[in-house]
C-alpha positions as CSV (number, residue, x, y, z in Angstrom):
1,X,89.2,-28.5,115.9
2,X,92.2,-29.0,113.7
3,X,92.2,-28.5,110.1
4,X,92.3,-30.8,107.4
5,X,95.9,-30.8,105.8
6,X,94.7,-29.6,102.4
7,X,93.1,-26.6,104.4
8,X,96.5,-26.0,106.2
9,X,98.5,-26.2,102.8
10,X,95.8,-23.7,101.8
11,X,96.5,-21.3,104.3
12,X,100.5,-21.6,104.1
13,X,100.0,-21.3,100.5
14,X,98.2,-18.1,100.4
15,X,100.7,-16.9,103.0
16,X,103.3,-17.2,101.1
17,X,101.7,-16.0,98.2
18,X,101.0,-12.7,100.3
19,X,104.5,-13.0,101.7
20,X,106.5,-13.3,98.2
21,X,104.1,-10.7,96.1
22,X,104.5,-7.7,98.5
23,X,105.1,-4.8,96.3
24,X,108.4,-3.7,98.5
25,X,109.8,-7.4,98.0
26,X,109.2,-6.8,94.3
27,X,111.2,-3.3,94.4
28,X,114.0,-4.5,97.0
29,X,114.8,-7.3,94.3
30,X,114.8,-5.2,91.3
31,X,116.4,-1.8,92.6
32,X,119.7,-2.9,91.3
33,X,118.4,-2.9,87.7
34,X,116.5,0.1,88.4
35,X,119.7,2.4,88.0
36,X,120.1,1.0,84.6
37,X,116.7,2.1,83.3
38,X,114.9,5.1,81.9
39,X,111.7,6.8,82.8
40,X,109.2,4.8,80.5
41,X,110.8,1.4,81.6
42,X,110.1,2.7,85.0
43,X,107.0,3.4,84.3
44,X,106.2,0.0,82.4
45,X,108.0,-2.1,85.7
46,X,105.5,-0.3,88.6
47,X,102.3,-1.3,86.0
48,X,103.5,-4.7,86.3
49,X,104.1,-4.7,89.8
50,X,100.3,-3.4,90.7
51,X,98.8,-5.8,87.5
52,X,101.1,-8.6,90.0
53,X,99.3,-7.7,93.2
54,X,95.5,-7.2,91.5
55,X,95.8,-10.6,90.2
56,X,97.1,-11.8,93.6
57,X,94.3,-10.4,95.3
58,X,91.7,-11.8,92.8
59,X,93.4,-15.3,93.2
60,X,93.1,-15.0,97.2
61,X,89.5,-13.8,97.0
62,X,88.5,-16.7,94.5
63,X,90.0,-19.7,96.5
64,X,88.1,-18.0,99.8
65,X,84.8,-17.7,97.7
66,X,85.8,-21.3,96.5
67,X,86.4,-23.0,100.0
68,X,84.0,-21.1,101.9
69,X,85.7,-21.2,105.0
70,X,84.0,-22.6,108.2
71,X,83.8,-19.6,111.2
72,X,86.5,-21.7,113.2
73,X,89.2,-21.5,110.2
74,X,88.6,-17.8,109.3
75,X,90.1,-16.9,112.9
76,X,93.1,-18.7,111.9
77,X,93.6,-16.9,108.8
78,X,93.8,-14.0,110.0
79,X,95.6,-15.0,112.9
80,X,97.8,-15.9,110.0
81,X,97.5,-13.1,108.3
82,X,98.4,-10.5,111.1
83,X,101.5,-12.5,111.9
């Protein structure tokens, strides 16, 4: 059974949202400036970074609640998910 293409945007959508928020992405990008601030601003950057990834995770969780997957799409997820 093939899904719908709103599903399929769906899934590429919270891949990529997955993909883009990983909290080694965030560092990898913003290492440069890094060396430029003190302790505190440190501090104040890695709070962001894990208020970033909680509200990622509450955004996944509400569009699965929201679209209630059927048992043949949830395969394909994590299929997704695990690539």
């Amino acid at each position: 059974m093939k899904n719908p293409p709103h599903i399929k945007l769906l899934l590429k959508t919270i891949k990529n949202l997955r993909e883009l928020l990983k909290e080694e992405w965030m560092r990898d990008h913003i290492s440069p400036l890094t060396e430029q601030l003190n302790g505190r601003e440190l501090e104040d950057i890695d709070k962001g970074l894990k208020a970033i990834q909680r509200l990622k995770d509450a955004v996944v969780e509400k569009e699965m609640k929201q679209f209630k997957f059927h048992p043949d799409i949830e395969p394909e997820l994590l299929k997704e998910e695990n690539e």
